[in-house]
N, C-alpha and C positions, 0 to 999 in steps of 0.2 A: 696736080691730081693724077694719078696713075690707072690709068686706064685696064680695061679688061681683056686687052690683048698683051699687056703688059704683064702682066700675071700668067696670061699662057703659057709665054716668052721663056717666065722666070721657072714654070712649074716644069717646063720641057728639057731647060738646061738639069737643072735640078735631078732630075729622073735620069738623065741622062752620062752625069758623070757619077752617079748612084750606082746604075747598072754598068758602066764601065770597068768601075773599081772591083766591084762582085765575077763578074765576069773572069777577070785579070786573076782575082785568086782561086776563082773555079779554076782555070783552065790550066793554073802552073799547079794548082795541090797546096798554095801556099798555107791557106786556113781556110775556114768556113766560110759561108759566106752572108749567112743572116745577121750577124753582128755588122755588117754596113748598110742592112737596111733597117735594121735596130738605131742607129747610132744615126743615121742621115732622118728617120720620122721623128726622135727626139729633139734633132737639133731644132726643126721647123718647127715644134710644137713648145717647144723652151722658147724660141726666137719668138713666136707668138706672142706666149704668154708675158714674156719680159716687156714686150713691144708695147702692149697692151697696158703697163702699170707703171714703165721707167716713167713716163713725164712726172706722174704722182709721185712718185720716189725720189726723184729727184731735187725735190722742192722743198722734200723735209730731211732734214741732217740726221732726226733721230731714225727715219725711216733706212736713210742712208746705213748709218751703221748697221740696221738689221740686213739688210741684204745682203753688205759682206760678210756677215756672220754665217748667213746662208749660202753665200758662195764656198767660203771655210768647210761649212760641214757636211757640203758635196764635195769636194776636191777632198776631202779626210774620207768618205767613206767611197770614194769611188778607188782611191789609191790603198784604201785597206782590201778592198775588194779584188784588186788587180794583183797585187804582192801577196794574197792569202794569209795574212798575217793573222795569227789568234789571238791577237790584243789589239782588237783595230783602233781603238779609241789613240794609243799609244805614237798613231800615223799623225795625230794634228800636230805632235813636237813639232817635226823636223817643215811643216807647212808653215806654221806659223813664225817661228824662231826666227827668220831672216824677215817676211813679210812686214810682220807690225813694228820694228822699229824701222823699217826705211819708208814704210806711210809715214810714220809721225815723225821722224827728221825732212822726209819733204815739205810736209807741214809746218813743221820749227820754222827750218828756214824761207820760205816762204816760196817758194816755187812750186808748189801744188795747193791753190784754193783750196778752204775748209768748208767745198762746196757736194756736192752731190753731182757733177756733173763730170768733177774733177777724179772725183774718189773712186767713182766705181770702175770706169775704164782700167787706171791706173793699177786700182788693187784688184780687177779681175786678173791683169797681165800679172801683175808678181805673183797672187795665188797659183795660177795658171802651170808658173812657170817652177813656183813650191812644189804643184802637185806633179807636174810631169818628171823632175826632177825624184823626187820622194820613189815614186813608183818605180822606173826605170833604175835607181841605183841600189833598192829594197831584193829587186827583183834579183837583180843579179846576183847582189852580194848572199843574199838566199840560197840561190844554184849554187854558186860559186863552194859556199859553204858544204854542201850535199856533197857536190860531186869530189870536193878535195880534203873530203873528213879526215883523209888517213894524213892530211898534212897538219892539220889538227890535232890530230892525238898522238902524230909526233913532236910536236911543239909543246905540250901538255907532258910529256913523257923526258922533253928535254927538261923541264922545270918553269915552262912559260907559266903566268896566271893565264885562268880561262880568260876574258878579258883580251889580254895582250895576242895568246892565241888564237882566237877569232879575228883581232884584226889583221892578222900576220895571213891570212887566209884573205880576207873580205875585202879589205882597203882597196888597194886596184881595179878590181872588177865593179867596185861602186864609185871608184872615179871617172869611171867612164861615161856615166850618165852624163858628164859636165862636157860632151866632146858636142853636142847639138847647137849651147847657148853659147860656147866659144866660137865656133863658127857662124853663127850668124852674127856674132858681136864683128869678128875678124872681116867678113864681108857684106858688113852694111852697104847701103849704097851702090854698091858692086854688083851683089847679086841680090841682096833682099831689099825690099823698102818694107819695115814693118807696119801696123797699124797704126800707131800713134803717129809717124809721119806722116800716111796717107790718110790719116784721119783728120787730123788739122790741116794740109793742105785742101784737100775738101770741104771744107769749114770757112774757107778764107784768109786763115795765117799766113803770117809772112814767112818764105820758107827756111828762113835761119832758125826761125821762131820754132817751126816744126823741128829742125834739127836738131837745137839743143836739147826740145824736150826728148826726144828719141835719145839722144846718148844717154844721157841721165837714167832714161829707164832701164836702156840695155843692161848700163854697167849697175844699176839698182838690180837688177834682173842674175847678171852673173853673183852677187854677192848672195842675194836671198838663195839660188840655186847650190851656189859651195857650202853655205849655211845647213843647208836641208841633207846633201848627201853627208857631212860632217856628221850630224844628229841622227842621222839613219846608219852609218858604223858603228856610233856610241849605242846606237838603242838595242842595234843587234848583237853586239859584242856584249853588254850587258844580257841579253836573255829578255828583254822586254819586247823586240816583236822577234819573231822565230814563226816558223811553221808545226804546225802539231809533231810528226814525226821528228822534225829536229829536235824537238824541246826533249824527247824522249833519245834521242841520239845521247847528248849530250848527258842527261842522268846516268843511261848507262858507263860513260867513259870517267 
């Protein structure tokens, strides 16, 4: 039973590395600082409200797929929101694309129960790791595009298709997004223990048991990640997400 000092405890630390963070970017200029008190009263009122309905959801399969569903179409519109894209619907490709076939291959093969208890941990981490992925490589190859137009439309003037010219721009700077899930793949154990390790060994697993399933995510995790910035080159070298102003760059050239 968790007691009412316990909850003190929790709400003090809480508060605490809340206004550390805020602080930290007050004081260097780095950014605002309401967006971490935005982002720290959501998380608590998310973690509530999830807290509050996971055992029920967990119990029914069909319930299960809806909530990834709804995981999905928070991670699409939080990452259309972050990248300014004006086709945001356009951000669930490159989320989805890697995600739902490596659910349903660990599923085939039998290393992830066709449970509710299995699924949602599992596919929040891969969406998770779709959406931060998606946005960070959206993001840049966006700049990237902006600030290096005239490489652009010298590429375009060499006799590039628009297409091939966008990527000759974008590629590199939206590979970069992939330098986060490499390193923590590269220094597991080392320096990170992720969740799903520390999550089964809390649980009582035996810790091989933990470990396998962690590799399996990670490298599940880099695959769905290469997948999303892949599809986020394709979608942008296509014209399909762009920013309003670029979309108008480009008719002009």
């Amino acid at each position: 039973m968790v007691l009412a000092t316990d909850w003190v405890r929790l709400l003090i630390v809480c508060l605490t590395f809340t206004a550390a963070a805020a602080a930290i970017v007050r004081l260097t200029g780095l950014t605002a600082v309401m967006p971490f008190f935005t982002a720290a009263t959501r998380a608590v009122l998310q973690l509530a409200a999830v807290s509050a309905v996971i055992t029920f959801v967990l119990g029914h399969l069909g319930l299960t797929g809806l909530f990834l569903v709804l995981m999905a179409a928070v991670a699409t519109a939080t990452s259309a929101k972050r990248t300014g894209a004006r086709r945001g619907a356009w951000v669930a490709a490159p989320i989805l694309i890697g995600t739902v076939p490596a659910l349903v291959l660990l599923v085939a093969i039998g290393l992830l129960p066709l449970k509710g208890i299995s699924l949602i941990p599992v596919g929040g981490i891969l969406i998770g790791g779709a959406m931060t992925a998606t946005t960070l490589s959206a993001r840049r190859a966006l700049d990237a595009f902006q600030e290096r137009h005239g490489e652009y439309e010298a590429a375009r003037a060499l006799g590039f298709h628009e297409r091939d010219a966008v990527c000759l721009v974008i590629r590199q700077p939206a590979a970069e997004a992939l330098v986060p899930a490499l390193d923590q793949t590269r220094t597991v154990g080392l320096v990170t223990l992720p969740g799903a390790f520390v999550g089964m060994l809390l649980g009582g697993a035996p810790v091989w048991q933990a470990g396998a399933l962690q590799i399996v995510v990670l490298l599940a995790l880099l695959a769905v990640e290469a997948a999303a910035v892949a599809v986020v080159v394709e979608l942008i070298a296509r014209g399909l997400i762009r920013r309003t102003s670029q979309d108008s760059e480009v008719r002009l050239t």
